[in-house]
N, C-alpha and C positions, 0 to 999 in steps of 0.2 A: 405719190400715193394719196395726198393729201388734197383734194377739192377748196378752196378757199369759196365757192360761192355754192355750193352744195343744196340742192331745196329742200332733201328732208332728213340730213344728217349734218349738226351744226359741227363747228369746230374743235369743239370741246368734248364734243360723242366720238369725232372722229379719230381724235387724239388718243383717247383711252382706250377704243378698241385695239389702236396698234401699240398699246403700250409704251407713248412717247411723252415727252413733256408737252406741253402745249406751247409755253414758250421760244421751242424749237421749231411749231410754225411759220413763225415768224419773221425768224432768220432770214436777211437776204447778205448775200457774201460780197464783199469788196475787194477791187484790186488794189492793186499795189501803186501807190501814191505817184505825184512823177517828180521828189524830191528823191524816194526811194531808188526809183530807176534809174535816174541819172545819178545816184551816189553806185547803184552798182554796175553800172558799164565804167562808172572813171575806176571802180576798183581793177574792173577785168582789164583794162586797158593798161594799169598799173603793174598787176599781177602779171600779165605778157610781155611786160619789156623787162618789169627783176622778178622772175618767178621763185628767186630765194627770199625774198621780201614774206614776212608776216605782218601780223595783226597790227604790230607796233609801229613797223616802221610806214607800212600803208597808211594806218590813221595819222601821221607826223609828215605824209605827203599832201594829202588830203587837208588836214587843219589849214595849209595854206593857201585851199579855198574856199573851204566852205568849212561849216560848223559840225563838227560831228564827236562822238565818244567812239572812244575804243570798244566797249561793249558792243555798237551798235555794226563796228566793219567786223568785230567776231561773228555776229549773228549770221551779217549779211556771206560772211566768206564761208561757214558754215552752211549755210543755203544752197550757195553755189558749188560747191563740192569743193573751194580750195584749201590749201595748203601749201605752207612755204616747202620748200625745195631745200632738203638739209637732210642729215644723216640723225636719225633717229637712235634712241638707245636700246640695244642686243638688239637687233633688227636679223643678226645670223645665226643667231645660238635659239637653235630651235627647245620647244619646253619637250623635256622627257616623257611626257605622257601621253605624248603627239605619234600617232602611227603616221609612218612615210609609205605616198603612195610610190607606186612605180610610173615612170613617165611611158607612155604606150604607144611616143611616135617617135622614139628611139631608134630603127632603125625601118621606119616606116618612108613608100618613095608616094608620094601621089601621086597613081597612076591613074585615074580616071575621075570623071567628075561625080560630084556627090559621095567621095571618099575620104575627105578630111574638111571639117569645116572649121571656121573662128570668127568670133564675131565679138564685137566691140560698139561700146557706147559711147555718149561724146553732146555735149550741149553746143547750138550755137545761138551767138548774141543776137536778138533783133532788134529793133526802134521800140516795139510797145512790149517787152519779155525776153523768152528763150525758147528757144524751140528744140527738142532730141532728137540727133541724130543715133539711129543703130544702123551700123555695117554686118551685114553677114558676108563673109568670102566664103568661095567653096574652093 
């Protein structure tokens, strides 16, 4: 919305009409470093072979190649959606306050197409990022 060469409204008029800082002109966004990227494919490469593995034990595999904090394989496994594979606490005992729905394909058969759908999301690895995969089945 913003003109950076504008001839008869400068950057500073055109800031305040949209009610923006001006310092946020300015802004140009940066990726992601390529210390960053190669520390998170060796995580996901990690996280794939012991998917019960957390924060702790990733960073204590990791330390013995390269330099990193525990803080920093949280962020990064938080980024990427993971989590170690382990049994969580009350994970069954649903909260009292909770209305339960009915499940409505119960005794439903799929007879024809565009009558039961599901769909699913799903990241995959590339050389420079990630890319999202969504599945819809019908």
């Amino acid at each position: 919305m913003i003109e950076k060469g504008h001839p008869a409204l400068s950057l500073k008029k055109q800031a305040e009409l949209l009610s923006i800082s001006r310092s946020g002109c300015y802004y140009e966004p940066v990726g992601p470093s390529e210390k960053e990227i190669e520390t998170k494919h060796r995580i996901d490469e990690i996280y794939t072979d012991w998917p019960f593995y957390g924060s702790r034990r990733i960073t204590a595999v990791l330390r013995k190649e390269m330099a990193v904090s525990r803080k920093t394989i949280q962020k990064y496994m938080r980024e990427m959606g993971l989590e170690a594979i382990g049994p969580k606490p009350n994970l069954s005992k649903r909260h009292p306050e909770h209305k339960i729905y009915p499940y409505l394909l119960r005794n439903v058969t799929a007879s024809y197409p565009n009558h039961i759908w599901g769909i699913d999301i799903t990241y995959v690895r590339l050389e420079t990022g990630w890319m999202y995969l969504v599945a819809i089945l019908d």
